[in-house]
C-alpha positions as a LaTeX table, in Angstrom:
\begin{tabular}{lrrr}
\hline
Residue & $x$ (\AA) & $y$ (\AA) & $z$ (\AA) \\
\hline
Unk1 & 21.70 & 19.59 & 0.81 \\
Unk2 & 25.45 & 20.97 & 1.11 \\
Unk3 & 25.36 & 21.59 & $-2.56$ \\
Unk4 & 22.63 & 23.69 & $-2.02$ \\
Unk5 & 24.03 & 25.68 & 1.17 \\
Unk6 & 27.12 & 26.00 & $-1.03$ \\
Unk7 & 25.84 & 27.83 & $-4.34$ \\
Unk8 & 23.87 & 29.80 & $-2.05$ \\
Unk9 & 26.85 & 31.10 & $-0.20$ \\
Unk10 & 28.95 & 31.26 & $-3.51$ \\
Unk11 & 26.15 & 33.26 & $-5.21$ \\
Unk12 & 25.93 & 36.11 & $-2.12$ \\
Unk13 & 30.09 & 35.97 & $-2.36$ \\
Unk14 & 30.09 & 36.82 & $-5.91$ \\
Unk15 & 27.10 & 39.85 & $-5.19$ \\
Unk16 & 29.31 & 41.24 & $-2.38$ \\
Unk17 & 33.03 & 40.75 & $-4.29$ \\
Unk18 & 30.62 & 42.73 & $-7.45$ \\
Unk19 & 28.26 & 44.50 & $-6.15$ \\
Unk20 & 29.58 & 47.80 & $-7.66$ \\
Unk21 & 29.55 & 46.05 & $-11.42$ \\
Unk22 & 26.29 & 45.71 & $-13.49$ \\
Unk23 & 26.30 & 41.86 & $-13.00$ \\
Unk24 & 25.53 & 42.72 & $-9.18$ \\
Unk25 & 21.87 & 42.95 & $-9.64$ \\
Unk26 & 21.32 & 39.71 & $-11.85$ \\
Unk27 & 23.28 & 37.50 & $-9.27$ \\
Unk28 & 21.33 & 39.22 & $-6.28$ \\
Unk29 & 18.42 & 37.80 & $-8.07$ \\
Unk30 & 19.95 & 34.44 & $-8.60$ \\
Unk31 & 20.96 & 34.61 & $-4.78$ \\
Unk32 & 16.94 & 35.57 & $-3.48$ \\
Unk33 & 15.92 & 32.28 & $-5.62$ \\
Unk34 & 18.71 & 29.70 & $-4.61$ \\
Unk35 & 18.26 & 31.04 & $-1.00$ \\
Unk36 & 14.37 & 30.86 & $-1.51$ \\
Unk37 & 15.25 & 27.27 & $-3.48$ \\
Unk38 & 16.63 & 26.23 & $-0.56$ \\
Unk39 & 14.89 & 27.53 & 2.16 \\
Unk40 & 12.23 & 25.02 & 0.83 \\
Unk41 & 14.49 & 22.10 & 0.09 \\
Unk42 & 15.26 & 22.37 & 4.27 \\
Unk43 & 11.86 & 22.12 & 4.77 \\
Unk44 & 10.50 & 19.67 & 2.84 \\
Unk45 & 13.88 & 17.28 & 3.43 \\
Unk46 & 13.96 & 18.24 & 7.81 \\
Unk47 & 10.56 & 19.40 & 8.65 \\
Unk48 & 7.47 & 17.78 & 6.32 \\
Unk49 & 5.43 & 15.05 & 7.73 \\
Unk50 & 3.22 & 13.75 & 5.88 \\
Unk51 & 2.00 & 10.34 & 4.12 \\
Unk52 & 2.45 & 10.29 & 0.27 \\
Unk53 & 2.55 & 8.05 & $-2.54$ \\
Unk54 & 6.46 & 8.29 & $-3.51$ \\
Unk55 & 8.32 & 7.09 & $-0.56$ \\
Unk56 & 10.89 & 9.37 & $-0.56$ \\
Unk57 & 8.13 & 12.37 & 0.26 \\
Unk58 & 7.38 & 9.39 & 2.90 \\
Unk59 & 10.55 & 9.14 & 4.66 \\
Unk60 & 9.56 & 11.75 & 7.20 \\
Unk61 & 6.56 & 10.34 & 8.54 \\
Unk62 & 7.62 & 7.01 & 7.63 \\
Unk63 & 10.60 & 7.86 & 10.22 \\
Unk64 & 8.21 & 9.42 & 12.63 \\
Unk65 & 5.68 & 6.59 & 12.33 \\
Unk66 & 6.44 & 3.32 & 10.98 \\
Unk67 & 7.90 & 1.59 & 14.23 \\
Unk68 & 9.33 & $-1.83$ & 12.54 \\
Unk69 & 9.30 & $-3.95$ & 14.99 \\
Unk70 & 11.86 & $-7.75$ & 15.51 \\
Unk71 & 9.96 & $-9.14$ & 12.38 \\
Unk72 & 10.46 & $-6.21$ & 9.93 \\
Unk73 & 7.23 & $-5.76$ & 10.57 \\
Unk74 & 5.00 & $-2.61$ & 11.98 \\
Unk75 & 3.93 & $-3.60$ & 15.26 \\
Unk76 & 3.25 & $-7.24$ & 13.67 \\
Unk77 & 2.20 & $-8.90$ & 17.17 \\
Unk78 & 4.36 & $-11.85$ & 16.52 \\
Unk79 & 4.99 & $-14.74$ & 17.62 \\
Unk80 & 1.85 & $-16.13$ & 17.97 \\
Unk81 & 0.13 & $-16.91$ & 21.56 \\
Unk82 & $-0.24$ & $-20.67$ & 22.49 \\
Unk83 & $-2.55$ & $-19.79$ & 24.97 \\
Unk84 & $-5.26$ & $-17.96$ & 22.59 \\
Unk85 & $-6.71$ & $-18.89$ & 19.15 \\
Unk86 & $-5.23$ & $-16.92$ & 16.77 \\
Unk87 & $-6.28$ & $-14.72$ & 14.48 \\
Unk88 & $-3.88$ & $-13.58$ & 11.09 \\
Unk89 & $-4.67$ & $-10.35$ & 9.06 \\
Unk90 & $-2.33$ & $-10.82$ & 6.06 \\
Unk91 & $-1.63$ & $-8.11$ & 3.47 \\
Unk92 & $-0.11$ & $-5.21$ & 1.63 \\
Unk93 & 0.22 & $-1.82$ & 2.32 \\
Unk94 & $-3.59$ & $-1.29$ & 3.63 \\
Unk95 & $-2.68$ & $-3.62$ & 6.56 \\
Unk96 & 0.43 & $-2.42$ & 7.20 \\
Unk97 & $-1.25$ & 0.67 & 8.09 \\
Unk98 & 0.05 & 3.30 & 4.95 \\
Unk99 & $-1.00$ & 6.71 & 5.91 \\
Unk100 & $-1.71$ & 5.90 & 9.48 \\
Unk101 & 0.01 & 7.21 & 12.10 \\
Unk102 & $-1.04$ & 4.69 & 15.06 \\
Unk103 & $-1.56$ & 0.74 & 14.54 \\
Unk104 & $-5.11$ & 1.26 & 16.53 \\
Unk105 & $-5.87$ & 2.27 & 13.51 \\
Unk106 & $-5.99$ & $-0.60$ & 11.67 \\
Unk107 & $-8.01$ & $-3.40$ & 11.17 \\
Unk108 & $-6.08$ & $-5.42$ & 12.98 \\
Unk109 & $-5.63$ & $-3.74$ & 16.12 \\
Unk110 & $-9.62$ & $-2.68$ & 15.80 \\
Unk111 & $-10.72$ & $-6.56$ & 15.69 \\
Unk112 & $-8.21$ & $-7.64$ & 18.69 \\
Unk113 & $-10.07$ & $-4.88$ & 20.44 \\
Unk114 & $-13.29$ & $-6.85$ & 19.60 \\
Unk115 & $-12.09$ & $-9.70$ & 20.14 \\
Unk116 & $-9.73$ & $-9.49$ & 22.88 \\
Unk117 & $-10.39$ & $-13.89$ & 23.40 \\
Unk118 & $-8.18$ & $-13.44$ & 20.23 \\
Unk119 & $-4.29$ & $-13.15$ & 19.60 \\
Unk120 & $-4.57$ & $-10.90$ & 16.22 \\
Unk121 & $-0.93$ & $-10.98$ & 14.37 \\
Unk122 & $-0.16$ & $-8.37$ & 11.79 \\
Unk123 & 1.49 & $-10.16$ & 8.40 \\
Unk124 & 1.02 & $-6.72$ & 5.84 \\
Unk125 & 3.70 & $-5.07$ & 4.36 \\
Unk126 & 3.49 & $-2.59$ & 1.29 \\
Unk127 & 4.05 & $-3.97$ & $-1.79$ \\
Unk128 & 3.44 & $-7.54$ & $-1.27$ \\
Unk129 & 0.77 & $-9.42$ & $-3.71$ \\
Unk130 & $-0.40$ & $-12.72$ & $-3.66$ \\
Unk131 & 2.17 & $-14.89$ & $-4.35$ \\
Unk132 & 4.70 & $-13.29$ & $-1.59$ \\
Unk133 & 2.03 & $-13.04$ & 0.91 \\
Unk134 & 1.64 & $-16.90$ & 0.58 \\
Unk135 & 5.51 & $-16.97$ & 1.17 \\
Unk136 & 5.50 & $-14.40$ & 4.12 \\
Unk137 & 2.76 & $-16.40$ & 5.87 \\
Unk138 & 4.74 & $-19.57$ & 5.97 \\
Unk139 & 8.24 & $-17.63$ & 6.51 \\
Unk140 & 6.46 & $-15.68$ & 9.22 \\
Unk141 & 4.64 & $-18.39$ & 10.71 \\
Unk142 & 7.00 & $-21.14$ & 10.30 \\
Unk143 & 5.62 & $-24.83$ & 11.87 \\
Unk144 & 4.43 & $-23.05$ & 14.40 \\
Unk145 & 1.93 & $-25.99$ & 16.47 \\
Unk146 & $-0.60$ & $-22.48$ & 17.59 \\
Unk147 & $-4.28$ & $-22.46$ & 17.01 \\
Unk148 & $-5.28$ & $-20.31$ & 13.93 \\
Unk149 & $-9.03$ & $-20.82$ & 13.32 \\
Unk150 & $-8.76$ & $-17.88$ & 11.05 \\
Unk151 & $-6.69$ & $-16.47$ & 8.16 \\
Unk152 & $-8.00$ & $-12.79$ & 6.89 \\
Unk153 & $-6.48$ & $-11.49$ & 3.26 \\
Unk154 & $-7.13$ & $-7.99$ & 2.68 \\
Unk155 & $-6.99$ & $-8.76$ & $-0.95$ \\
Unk156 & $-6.33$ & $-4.97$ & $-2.72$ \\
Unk157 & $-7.22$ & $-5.16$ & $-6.78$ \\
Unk158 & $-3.55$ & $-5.59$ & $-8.05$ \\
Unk159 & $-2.62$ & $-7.90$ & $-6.09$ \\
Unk160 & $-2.36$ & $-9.84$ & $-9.68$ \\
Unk161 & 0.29 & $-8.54$ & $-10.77$ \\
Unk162 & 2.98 & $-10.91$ & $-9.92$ \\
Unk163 & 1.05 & $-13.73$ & $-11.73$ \\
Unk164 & 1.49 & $-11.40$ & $-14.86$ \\
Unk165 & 4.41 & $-12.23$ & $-17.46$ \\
Unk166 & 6.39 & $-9.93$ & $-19.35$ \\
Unk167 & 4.95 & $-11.70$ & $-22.16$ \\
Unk168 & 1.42 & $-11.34$ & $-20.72$ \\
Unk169 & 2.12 & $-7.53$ & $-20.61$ \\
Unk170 & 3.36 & $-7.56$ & $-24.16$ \\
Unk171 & 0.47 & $-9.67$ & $-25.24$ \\
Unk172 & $-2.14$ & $-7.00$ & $-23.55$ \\
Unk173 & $-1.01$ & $-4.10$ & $-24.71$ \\
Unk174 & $-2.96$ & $-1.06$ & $-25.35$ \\
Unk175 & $-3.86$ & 0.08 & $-28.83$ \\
Unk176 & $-2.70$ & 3.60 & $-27.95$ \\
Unk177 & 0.74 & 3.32 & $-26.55$ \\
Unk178 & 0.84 & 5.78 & $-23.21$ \\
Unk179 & 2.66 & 8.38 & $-22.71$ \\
Unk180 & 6.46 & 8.52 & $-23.52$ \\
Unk181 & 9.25 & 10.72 & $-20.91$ \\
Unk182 & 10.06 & 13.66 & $-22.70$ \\
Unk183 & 13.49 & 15.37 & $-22.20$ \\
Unk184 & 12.23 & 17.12 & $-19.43$ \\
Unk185 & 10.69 & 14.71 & $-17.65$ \\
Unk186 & 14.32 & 12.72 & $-17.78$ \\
Unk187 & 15.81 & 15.82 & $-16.11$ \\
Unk188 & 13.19 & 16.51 & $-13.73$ \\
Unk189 & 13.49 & 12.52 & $-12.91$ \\
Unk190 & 16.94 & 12.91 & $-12.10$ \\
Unk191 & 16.86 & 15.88 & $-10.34$ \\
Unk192 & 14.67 & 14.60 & $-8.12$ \\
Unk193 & 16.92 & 12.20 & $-6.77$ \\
Unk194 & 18.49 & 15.20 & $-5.12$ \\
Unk195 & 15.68 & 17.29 & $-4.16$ \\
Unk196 & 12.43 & 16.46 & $-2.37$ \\
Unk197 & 11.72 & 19.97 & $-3.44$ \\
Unk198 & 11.56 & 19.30 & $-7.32$ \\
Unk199 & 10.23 & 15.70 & $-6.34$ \\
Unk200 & 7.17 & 16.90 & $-4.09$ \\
Unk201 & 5.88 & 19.02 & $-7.76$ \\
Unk202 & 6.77 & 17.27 & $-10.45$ \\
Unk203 & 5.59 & 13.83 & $-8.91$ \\
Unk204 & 2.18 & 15.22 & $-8.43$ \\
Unk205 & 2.09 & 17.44 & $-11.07$ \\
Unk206 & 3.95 & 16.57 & $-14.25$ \\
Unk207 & 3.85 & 12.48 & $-13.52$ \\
Unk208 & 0.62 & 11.47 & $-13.15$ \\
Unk209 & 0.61 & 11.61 & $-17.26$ \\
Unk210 & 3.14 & 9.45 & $-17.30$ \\
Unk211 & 1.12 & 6.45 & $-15.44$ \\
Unk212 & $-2.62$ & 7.12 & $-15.51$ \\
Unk213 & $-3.03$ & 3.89 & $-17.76$ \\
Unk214 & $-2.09$ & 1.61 & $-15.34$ \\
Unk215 & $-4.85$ & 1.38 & $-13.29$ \\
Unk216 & $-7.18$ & 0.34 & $-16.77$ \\
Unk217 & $-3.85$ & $-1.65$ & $-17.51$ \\
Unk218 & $-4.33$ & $-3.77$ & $-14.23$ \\
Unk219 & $-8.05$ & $-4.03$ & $-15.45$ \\
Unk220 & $-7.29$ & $-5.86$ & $-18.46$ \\
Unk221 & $-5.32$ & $-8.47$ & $-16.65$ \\
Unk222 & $-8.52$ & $-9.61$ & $-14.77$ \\
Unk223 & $-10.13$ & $-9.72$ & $-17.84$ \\
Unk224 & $-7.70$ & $-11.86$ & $-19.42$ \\
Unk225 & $-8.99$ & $-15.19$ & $-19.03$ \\
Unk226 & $-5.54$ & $-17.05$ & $-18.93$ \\
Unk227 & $-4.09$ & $-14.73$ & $-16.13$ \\
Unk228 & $-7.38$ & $-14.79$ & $-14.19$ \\
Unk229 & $-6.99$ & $-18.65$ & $-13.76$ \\
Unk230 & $-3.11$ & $-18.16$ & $-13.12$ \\
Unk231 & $-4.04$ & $-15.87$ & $-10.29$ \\
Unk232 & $-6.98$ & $-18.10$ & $-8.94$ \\
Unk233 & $-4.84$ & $-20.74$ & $-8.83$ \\
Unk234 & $-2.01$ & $-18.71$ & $-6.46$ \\
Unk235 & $-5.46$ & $-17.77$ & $-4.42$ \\
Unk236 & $-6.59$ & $-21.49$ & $-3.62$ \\
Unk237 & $-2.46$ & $-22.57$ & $-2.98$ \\
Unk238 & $-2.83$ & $-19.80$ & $-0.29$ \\
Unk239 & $-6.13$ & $-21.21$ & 0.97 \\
Unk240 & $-4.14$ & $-24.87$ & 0.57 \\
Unk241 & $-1.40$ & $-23.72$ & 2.90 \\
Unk242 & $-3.46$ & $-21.81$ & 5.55 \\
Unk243 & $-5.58$ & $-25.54$ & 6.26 \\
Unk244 & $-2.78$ & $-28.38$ & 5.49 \\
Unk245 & $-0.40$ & $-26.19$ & 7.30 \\
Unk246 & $-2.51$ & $-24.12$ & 9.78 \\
Unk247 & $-5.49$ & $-25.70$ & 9.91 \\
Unk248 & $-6.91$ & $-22.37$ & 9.10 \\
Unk249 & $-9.95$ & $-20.86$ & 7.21 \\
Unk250 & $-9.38$ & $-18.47$ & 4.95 \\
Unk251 & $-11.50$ & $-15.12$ & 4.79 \\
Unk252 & $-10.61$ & $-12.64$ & 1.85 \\
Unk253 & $-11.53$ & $-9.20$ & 2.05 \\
Unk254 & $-11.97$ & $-7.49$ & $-1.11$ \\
Unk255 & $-11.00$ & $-3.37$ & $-0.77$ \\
Unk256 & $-11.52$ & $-1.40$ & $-4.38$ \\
Unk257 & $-10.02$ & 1.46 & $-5.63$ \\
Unk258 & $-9.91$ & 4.68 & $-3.61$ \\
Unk259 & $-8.35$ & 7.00 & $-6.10$ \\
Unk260 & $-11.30$ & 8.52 & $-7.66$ \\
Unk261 & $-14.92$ & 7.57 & $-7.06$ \\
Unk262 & $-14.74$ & 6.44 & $-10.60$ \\
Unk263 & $-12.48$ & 3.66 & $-9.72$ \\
Unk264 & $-14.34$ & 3.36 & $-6.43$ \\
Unk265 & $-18.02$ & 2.93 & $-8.63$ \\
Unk266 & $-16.64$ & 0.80 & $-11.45$ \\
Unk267 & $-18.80$ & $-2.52$ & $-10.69$ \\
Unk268 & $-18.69$ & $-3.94$ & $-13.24$ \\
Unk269 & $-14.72$ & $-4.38$ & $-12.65$ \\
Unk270 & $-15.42$ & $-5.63$ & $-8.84$ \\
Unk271 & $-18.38$ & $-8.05$ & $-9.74$ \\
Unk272 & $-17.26$ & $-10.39$ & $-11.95$ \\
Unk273 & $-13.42$ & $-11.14$ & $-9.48$ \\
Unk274 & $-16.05$ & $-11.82$ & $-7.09$ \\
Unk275 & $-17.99$ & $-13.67$ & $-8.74$ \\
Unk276 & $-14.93$ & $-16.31$ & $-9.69$ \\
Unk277 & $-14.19$ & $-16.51$ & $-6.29$ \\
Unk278 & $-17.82$ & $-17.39$ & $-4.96$ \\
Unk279 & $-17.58$ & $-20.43$ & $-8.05$ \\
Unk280 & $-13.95$ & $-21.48$ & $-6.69$ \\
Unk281 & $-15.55$ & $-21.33$ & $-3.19$ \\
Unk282 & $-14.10$ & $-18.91$ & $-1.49$ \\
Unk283 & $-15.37$ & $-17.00$ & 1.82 \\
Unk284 & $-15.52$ & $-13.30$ & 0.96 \\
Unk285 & $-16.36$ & $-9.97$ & 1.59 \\
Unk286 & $-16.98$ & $-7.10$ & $-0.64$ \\
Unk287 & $-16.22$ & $-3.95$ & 0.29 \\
Unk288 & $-17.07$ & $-1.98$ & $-2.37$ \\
Unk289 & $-20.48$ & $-1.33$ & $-1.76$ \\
Unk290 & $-19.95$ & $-0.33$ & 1.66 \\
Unk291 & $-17.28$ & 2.29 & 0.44 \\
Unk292 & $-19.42$ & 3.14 & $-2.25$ \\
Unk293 & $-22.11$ & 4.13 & 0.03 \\
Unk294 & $-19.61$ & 6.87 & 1.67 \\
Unk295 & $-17.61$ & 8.35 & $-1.08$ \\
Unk296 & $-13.70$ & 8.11 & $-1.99$ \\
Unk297 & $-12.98$ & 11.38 & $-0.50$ \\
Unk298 & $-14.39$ & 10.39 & 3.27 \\
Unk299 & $-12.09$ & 6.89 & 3.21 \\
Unk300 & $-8.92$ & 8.25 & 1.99 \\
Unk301 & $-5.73$ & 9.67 & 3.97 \\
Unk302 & $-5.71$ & 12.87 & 1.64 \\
Unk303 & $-5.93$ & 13.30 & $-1.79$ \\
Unk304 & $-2.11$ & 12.15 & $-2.62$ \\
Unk305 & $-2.17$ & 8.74 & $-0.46$ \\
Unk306 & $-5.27$ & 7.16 & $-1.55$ \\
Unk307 & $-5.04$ & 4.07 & 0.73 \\
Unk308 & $-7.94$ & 3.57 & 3.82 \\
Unk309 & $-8.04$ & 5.66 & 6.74 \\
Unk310 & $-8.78$ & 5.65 & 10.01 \\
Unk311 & $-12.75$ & 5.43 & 9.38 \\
Unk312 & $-12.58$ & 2.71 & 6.47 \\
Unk313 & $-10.52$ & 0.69 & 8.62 \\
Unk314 & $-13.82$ & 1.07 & 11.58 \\
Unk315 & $-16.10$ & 0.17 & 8.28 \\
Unk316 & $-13.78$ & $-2.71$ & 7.16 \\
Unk317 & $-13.58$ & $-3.74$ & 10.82 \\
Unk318 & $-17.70$ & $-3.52$ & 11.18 \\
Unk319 & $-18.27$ & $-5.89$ & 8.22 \\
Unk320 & $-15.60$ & $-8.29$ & 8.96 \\
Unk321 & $-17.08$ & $-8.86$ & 12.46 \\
Unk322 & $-20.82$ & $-8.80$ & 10.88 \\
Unk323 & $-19.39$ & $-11.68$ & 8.83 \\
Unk324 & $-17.98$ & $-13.56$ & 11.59 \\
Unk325 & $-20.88$ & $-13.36$ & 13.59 \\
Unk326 & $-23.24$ & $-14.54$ & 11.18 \\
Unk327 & $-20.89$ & $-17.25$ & 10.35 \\
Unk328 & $-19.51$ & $-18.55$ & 13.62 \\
Unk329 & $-17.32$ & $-21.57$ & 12.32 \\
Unk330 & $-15.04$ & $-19.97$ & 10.99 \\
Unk331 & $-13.75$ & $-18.72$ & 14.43 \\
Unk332 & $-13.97$ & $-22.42$ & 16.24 \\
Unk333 & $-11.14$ & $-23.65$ & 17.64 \\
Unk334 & $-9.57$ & $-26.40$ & 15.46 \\
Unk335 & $-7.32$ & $-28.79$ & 16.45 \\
Unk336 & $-3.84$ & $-27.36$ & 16.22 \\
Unk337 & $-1.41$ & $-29.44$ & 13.95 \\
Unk338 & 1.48 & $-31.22$ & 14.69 \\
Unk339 & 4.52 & $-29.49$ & 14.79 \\
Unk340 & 6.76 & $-29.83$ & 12.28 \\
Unk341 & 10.67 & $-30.89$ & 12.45 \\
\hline
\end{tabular}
């Protein structure tokens, strides 16, 4: 930001020391931009608050909002209560609460208010997929000797991707390689480390080209038959741990796609993941026909942070309960284990 402040000021030095020389006029026009330049870097880098996808165009309202609590976690709830049952919501960025600026908002907080016989605890962090969320739980939850009937993953459709291999990747290809970084999109890169100006446009502008394969990238990996089964496989050693260790059920919540109603209306992605999991025995629930029912645009924080808002956290919340209620053992009380040296 100095840098800035300082070509500014060295640009309306050098119109002042010249201003009687023809050069006078093309630096006062260099001036009016750098000032206008950075005019706009101030308030995008002091004064913007708002959720986005890039996390630098984040920091702001991540600053503002994101209370991380003892745990590294946002308002995780932690430790759990030896007095109630306990209930786990575990997680990436959609139970962390991305784009939210109060926990009530969340699922979480939404089914303790339900279900206030019920300690709910927070495990959801952004960027965690299936294999660290099985190694958050235990870090998290330790040998901890409290009742958890109940275990909810909000299971978010790339969750797979740390069950893929470089050599899966390389083995999946596409048959038209994406989009390459030009020259300019190096530069712009770069200078984007240094302005949240030139990042706020180009990231939502000039990179989306860059990466709007990797959504039908993550596609093929479900429909790869030897990755499928790797990632089914780190599904049930998560449902292993939450009953040998916790003597907990598992429920998995299945949230699609928000980014377009495309994504949001592709069934014939959703159907067949949920299918597998109904043959491996899994308790689930699909969201994506509830979603579907209300449109992308309604469940979305704004069009450039695509994960669930307030209302698709109530719908999420709504279903969630419909399920428990209709299935009421997987809320008993279960003996609590014995704690462990």
């Amino acid at each position: 930001m100095l840098i800035f402040i300082a070509i500014t000021a060295a640009l309306a030095g050098a119109v002042y020391l010249l201003r009687r020389r023809k050069i006078a006029k093309p630096l006062l026009l260099l001036c009016s931009l750098s000032l206008c330049f950075t005019a706009a870097e101030t308030y995008f880098r002091f004064f913007y608050v708002r959720s986005d996808g890039f996390a630098r165009l984040s920091k702001n309202f991540a600053d503002r909002y994101y209370k991380i609590d003892a745990f590294g976690l946002r308002a995780s709830n932690l430790p759990p209560s030896e007095e109630k049952p306990n209930v786990v919501l575990l997680g990436d960025s959609h139970v962390f609460g991305a784009g939210l600026k109060q926990p009530s908002e969340r699922l979480s907080e939404q089914l303790a208010t339900h279900y206030p016989q019920l300690h709910v605890v927070n495990l959801g962090y952004p960027g965690w997929d299936t294999r660290t969320q099985t190694e958050q739980l235990t870090q998290h939850l330790g040998n901890t000797g409290a009742r958890i009937p109940l275990i909810v993953l909000a299971y978010f459709f790339n969750d797979i991707e740390e069950d893929v291999t470089p050599a899966d990747r390389e083995r999946l290809a596409p048959p038209v390689q994406p989009e390459q970084p030009t020259v300019l999109d190096r530069i712009l890169q770069e200078a984007a480390k240094y302005s949240r100006f030139v990042e706020l446009f180009y990231y939502r502008i000039g990179y989306p080209r860059l990466v709007r394969d990797r959504l039908d990238q993550i596609r093929t990996f479900y429909q790869d038959a030897e990755i499928l089964q790797r990632h089914l496989t780190t599904l049930e050693r998560l449902r292993e741990v939450a009953r040998e260790q916790y003597s907990a059920n598992l429920l998995v919540v299945l949230l699609p796609y928000l980014h377009s109603e495309e994504l949001l209306n592709r069934v014939e992605f959703y159907a067949p993941f949920r299918a597998a999991l109904g043959a491996r025995g899994f308790e689930s629930i699909d969201l994506q026909p509830v979603f579907a029912a209300h449109g992308a645009s309604k469940l979305i924080v704004h069009r450039f942070d695509p994960h669930t808002n307030a209302f698709a956290n109530q719908l999420a919340t709504k279903e969630v309960v419909s399920y428990l209620d209709s299935h009421p053992a997987m809320l008993q009380a279960t003996p609590a284990p014995a704690a462990r040296e």
